[in-house]
C-alpha positions in Angstrom: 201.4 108.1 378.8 198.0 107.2 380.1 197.1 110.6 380.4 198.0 111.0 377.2 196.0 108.1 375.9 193.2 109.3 377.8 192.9 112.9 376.7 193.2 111.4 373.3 190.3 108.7 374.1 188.4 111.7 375.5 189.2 113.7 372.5 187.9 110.7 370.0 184.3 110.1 372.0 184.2 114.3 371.8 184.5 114.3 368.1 182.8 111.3 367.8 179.7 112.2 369.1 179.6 116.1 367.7 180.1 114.5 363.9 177.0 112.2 364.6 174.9 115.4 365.7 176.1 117.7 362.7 175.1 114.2 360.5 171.7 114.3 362.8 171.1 118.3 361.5 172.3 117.4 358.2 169.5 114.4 358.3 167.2 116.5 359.5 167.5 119.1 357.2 167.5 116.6 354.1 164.6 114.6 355.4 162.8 118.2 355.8 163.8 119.1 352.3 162.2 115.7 351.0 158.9 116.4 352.8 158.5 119.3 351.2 158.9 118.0 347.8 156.8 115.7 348.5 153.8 118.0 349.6 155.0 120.0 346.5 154.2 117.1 344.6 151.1 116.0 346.2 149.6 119.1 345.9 150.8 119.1 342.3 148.9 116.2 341.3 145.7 117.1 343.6 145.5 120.2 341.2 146.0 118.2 337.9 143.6 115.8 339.1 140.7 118.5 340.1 141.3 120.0 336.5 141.0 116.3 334.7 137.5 116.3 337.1 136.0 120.1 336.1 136.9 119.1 332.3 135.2 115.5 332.8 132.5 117.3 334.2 132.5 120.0 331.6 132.1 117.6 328.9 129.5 115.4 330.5 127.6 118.6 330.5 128.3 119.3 327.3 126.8 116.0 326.4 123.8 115.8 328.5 122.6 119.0 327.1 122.9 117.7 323.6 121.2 115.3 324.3 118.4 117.5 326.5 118.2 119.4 323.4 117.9 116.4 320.8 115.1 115.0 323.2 113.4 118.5 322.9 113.7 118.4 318.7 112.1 115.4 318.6 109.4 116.2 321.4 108.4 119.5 319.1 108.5 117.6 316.0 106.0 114.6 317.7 103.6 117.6 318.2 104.0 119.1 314.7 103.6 115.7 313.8 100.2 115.2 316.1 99.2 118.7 315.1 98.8 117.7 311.7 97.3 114.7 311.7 95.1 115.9 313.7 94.1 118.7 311.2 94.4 116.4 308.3 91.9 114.2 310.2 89.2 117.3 310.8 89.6 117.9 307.4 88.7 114.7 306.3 86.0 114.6 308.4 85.2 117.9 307.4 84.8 116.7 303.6 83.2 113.5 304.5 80.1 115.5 306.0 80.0 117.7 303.4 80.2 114.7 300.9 76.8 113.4 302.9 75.0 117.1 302.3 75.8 117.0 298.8 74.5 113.1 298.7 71.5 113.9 300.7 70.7 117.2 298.9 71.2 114.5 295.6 69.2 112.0 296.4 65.6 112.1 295.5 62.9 111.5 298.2 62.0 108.1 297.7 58.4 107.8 296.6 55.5 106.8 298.7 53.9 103.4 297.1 50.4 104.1 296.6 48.1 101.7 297.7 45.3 101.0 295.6 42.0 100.8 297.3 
């Protein structure tokens, strides 16, 4: 009988200890799986986030350069502007000469006072 109980002892720790090793693989294996998700994931969301970044980027272009080219509009236009006054200012200056020929050419010579002697 204590042979018996033995063996049977024996038998228990065998099975005992080869359920807890398939549970270690099974573990394992499921712990493995997870991991990989998880990197599945991660690398999921690195990619999302690197396209939410090239678009940000894209659009921050986008509005520097309108901006860049609103800056260059108004630059030209300040030179049109300068352009002109500048001519409407040798014109006038222009006129304002001619107006002193045509005064000058006017005018009479003033007359010499004769002194009497």
């Amino acid at each position: 009988m204590q042979k018996l109980i033995g063996v049977a002892f024996v038998a228990l720790c065998f099975m005992g200890t080869s359920s807890l090793a398939f549970a270690d693989d099974a573990m394992k294996s499921e712990v493995g799986n997870m991991k990989a998700e998880m990197k599945a994931e991660k690398s999921a969301m690195k990619g999302e986030m690197k396209a939410k970044k090239e678009e940000m980027k894209g659009k921050m272009k986008a509005r520097k350069d309108a901006i860049k080219a609103k800056r260059h509009e108004m630059k030209e236009k300040m030179n049109a502007h300068k352009v002109a006054g500048k001519a409407k200012a040798g014109e006038a200056k222009a006129d304002a000469e001619s107006m002193g020929h045509d005064m000058k050419a006017t005018v009479p010579a003033a007359p010499t006072s004769v002194t009497a002697q």
